[in-house]
BAFI-3210 file (N, C-alpha, C; in Angstrom, 3 decimals, decimal comma, padded with zeros to 6 digits):
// residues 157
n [1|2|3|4|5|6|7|8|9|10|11|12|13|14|15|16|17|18|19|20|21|22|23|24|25|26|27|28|29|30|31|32|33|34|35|36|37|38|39|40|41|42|43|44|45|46|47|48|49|50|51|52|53|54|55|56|57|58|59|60|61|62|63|64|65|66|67|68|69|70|71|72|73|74|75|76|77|78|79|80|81|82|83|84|85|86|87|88|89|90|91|92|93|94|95|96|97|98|99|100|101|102|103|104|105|106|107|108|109|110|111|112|113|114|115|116|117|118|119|120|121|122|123|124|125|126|127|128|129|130|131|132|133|134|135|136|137|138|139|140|141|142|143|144|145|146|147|148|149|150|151|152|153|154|155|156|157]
n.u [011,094|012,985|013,737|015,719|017,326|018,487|018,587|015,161|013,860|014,365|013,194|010,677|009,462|009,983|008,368|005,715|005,927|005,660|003,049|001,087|001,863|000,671|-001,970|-002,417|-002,147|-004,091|-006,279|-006,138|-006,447|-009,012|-010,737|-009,628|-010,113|-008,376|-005,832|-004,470|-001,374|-000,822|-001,740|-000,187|002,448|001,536|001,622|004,026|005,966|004,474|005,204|007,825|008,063|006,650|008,476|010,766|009,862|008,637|010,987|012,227|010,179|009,729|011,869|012,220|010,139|010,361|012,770|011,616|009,413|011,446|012,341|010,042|008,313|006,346|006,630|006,077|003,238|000,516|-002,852|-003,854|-000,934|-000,286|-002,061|-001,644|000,660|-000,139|-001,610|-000,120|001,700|000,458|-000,700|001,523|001,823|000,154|000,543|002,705|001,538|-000,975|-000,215|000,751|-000,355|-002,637|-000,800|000,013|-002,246|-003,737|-005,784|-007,818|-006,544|-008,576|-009,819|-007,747|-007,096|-009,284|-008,965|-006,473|-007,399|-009,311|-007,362|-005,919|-007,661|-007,961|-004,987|-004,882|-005,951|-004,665|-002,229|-001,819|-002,968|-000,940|001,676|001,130|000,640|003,479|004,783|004,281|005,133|007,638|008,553|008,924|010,742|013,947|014,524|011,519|010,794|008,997|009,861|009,958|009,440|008,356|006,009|004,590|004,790|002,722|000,798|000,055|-000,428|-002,936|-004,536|-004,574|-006,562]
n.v [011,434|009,459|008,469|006,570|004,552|005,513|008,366|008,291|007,427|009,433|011,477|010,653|010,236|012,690|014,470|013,146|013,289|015,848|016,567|014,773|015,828|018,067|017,881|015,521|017,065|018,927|016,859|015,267|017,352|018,290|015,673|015,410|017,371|019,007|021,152|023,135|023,341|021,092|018,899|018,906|018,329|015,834|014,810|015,576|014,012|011,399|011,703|011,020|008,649|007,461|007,913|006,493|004,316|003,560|004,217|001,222|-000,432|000,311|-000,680|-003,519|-004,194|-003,676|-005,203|-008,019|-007,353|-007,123|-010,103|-011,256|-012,720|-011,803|-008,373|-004,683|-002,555|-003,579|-003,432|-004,915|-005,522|-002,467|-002,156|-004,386|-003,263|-001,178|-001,583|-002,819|-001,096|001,099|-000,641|-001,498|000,767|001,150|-000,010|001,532|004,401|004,409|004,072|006,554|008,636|008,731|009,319|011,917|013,173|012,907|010,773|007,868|004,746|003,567|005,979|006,952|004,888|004,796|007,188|006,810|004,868|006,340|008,280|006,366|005,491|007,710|007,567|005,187|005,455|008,060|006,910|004,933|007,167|008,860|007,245|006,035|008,514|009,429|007,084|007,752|010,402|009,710|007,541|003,928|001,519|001,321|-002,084|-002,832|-002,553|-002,894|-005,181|-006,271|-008,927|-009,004|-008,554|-009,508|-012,237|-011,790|-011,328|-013,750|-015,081|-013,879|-014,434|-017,268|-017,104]
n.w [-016,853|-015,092|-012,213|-009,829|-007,134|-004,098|-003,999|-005,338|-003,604|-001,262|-002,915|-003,044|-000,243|001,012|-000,417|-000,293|002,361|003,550|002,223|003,626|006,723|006,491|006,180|007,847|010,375|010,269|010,118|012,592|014,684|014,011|014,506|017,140|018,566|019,689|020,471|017,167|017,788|019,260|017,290|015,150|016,685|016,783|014,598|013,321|014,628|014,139|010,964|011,313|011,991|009,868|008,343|008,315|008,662|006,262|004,689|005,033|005,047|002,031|000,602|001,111|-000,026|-002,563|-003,327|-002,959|-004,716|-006,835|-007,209|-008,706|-010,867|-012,610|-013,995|-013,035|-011,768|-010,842|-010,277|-008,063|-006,864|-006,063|-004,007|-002,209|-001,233|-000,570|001,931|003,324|004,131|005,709|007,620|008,880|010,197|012,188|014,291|015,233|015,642|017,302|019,792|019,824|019,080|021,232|023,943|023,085|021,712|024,388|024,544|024,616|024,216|022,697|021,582|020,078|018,399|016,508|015,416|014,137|013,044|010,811|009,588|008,359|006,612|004,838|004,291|002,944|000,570|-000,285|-000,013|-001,942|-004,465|-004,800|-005,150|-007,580|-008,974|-008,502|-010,011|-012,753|-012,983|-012,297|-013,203|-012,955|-010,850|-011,555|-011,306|-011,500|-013,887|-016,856|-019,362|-022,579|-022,843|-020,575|-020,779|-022,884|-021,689|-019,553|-021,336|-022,195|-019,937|-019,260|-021,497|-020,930|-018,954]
ca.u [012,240|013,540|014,303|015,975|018,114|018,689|017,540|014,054|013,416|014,348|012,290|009,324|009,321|009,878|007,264|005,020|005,400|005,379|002,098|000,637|002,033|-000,299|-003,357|-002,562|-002,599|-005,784|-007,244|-005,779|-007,026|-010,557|-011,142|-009,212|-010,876|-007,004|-005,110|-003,718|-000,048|-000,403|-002,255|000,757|003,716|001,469|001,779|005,434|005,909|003,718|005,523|009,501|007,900|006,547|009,156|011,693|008,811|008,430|012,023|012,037|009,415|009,778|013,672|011,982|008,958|011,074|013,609|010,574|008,987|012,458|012,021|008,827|008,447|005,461|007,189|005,145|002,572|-000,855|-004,195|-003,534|000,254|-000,513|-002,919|-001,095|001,600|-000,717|-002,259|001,201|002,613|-000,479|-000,896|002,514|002,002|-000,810|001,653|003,306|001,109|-001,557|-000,007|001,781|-001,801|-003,188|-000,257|000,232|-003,429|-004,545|-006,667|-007,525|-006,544|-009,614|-010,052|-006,500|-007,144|-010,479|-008,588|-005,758|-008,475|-010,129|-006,599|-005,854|-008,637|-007,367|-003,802|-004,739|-006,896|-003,536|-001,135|-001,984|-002,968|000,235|002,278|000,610|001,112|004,796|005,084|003,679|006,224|009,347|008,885|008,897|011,942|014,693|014,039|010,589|010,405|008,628|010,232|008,716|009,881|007,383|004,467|004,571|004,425|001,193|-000,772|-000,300|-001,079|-004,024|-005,181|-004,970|-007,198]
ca.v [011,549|008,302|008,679|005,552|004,480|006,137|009,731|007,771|006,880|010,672|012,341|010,195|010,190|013,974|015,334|012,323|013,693|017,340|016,955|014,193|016,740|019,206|016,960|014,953|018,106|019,431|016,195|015,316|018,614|018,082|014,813|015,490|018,888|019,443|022,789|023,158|023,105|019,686|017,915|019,474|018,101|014,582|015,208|015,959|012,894|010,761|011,659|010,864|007,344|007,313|008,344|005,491|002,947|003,795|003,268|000,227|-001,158|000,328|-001,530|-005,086|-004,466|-003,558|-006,112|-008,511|-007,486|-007,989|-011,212|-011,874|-012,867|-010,948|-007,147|-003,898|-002,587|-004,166|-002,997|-006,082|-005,099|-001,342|-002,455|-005,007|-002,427|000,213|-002,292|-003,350|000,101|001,297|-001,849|-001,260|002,058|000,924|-000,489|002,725|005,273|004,358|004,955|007,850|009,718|008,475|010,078|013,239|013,683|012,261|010,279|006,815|003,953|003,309|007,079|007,092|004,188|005,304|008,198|006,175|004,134|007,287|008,640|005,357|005,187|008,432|007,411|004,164|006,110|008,788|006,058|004,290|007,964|009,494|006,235|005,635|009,679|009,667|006,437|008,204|011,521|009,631|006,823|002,718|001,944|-000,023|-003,047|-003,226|-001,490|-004,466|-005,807|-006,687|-009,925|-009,370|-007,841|-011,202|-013,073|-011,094|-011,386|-015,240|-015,174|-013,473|-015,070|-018,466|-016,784]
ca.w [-015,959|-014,475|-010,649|-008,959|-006,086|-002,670|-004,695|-005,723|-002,101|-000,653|-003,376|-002,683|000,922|001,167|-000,996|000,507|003,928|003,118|002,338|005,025|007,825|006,164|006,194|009,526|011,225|010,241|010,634|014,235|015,483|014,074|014,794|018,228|019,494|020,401|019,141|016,037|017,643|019,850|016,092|014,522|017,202|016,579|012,703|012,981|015,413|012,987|010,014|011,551|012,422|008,779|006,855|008,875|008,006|004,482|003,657|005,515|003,793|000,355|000,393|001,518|-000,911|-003,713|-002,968|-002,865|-006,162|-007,944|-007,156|-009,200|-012,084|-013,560|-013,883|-013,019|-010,645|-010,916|-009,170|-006,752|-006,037|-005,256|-002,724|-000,944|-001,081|000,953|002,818|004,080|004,490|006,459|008,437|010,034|011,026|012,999|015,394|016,130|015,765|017,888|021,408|019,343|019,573|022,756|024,450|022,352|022,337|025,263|024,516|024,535|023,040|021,883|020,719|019,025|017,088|016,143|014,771|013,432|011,701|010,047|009,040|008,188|005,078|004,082|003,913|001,885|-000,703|-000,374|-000,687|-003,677|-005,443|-004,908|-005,757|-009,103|-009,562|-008,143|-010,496|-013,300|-012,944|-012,172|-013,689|-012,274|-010,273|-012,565|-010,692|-011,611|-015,277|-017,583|-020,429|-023,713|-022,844|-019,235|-021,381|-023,727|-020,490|-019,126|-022,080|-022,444|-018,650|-019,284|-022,488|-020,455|-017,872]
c.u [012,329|014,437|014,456|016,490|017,441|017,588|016,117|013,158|013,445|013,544|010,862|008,566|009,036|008,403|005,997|004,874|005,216|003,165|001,156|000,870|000,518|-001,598|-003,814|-002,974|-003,404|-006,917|-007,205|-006,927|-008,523|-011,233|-011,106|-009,956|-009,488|-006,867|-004,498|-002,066|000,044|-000,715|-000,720|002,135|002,795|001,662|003,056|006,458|005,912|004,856|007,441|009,137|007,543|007,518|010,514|010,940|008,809|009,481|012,403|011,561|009,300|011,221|012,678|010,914|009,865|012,202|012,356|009,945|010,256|012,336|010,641|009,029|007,438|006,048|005,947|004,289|001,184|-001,345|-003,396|-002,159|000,120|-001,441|-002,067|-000,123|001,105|-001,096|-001,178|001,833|001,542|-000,510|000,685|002,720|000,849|-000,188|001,897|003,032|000,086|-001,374|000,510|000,643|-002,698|-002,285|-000,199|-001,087|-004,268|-005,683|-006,919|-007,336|-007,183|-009,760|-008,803|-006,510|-008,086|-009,686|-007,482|-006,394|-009,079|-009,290|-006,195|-006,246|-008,469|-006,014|-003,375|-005,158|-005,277|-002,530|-001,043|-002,137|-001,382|001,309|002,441|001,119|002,969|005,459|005,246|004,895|007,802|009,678|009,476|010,721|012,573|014,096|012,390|009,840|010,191|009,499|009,276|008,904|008,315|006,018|004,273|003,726|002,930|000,428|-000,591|-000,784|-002,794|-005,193|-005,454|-006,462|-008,735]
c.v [010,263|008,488|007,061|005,751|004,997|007,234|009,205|008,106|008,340|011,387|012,013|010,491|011,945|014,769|014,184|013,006|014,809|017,435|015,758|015,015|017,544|018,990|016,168|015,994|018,994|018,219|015,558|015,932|018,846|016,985|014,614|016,109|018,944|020,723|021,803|022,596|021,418|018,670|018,360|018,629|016,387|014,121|014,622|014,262|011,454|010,527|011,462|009,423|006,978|007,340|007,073|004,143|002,708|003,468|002,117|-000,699|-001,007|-000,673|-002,569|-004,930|-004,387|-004,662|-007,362|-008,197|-007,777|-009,195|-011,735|-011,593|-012,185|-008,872|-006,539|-003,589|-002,637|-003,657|-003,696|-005,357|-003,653|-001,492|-003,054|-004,094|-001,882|-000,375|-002,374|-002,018|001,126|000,411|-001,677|000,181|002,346|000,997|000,608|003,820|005,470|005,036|006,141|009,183|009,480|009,641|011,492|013,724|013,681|012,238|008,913|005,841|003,613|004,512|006,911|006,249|004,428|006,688|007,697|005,451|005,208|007,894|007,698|005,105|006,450|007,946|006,023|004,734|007,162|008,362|005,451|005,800|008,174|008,544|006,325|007,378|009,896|008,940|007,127|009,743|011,190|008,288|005,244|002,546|000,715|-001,797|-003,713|-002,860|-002,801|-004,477|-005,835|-008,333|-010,340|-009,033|-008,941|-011,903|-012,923|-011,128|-012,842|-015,269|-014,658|-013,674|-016,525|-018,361|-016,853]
c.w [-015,129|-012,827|-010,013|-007,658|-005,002|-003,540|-004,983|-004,324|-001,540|-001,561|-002,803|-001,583|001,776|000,631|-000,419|002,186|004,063|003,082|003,461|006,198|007,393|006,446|007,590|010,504|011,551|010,860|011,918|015,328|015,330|014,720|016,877|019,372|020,101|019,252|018,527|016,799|018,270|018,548|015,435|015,161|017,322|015,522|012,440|013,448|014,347|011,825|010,110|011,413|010,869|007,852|007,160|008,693|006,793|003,842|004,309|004,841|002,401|000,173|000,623|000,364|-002,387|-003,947|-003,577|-004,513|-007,494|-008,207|-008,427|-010,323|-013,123|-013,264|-013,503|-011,741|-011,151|-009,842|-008,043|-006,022|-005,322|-003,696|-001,887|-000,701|000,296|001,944|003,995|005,028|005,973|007,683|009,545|010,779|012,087|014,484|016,436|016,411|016,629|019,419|020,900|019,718|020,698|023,220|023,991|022,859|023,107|025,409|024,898|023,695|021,819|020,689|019,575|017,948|016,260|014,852|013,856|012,225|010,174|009,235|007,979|006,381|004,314|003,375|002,721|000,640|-001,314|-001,272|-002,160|-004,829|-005,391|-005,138|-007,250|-009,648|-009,498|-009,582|-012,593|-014,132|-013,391|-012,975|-012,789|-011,579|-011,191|-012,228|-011,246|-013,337|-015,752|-018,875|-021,604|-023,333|-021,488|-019,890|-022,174|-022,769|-019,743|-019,474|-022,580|-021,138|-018,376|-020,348|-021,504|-019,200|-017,910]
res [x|x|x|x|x|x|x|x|x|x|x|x|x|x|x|x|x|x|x|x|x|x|x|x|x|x|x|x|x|x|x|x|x|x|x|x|x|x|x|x|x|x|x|x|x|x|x|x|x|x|x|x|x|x|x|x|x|x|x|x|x|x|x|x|x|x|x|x|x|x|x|x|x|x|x|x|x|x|x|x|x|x|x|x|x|x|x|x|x|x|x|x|x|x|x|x|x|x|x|x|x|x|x|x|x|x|x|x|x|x|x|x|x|x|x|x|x|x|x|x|x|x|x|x|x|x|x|x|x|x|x|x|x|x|x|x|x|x|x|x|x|x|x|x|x|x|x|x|x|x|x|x|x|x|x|x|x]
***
């Protein structure tokens, strides 16, 4: 099944945050020693700021890999992907759980950090699986023409 466009981006993002709520909010509230409902209204919080990041950066990353000339998603690209996509939610999530869970900075990032190495391990699975389901986004689908290109690139190597 081949999912592009706008629809690509709202399937992804949906069933992506569907289940991060589920997971943030257990792990909030453990890591926190806060109730269930305040890990839950940091979750919910969390995952508005995520899901306005994500297509943000999936449009500039995707945009961005059109550009290149080797098609596809390589080890390397999934990473810098998560790296990237993670790395900016550093930004905003940090005071997001201080305040919510009052805590401190220090603690929130601490906890941001720990979510953090979940959400990279997350990110990249559920990518490669999303990728996998729906299929690469037009933009980035290889060629035989890009698979030629890859294995002279990789014969020279």
């Amino acid at each position: 099944m081949q999912l592009q466009g706008i629809r690509r981006r709202i399937v992804y993002v949906t069933i992506y945050e569907i289940i991060a709520i589920a997971v943030s909010s257990w792990g909030l509230a453990m890591i926190s020693g806060r109730a269930m409902s305040q890990a839950l209204v940091a979750a919910v919080a969390a995952s508005a700021i995520a899901v306005t990041w994500n297509y943000i950066f999936n449009t500039y990353f995707e945009r961005w890999e059109a550009k290149q000339t080797v098609k596809g998603r390589s080890l390397k690209r999934r990473i810098a992907h998560a790296l990237g996509f993670e790395g900016g939610l550093i930004v905003f999530l940090v005071p997001l759980f201080a305040w919510q869970l009052q805590v401190s900075l220090w603690d929130a990032f601490v906890m941001d950090f720990g979510l953090m190495v979940f959400f990279l391990i997350y990110t990249f699975v559920f990518t490669w699986c999303f990728d996998r389901i729906f299929g690469l986004p037009i933009s980035n689908t290889p060629t035989a023409a890009d698979t030629d290109l890859q294995k002279e690139a990789a014969a020279r190597a």
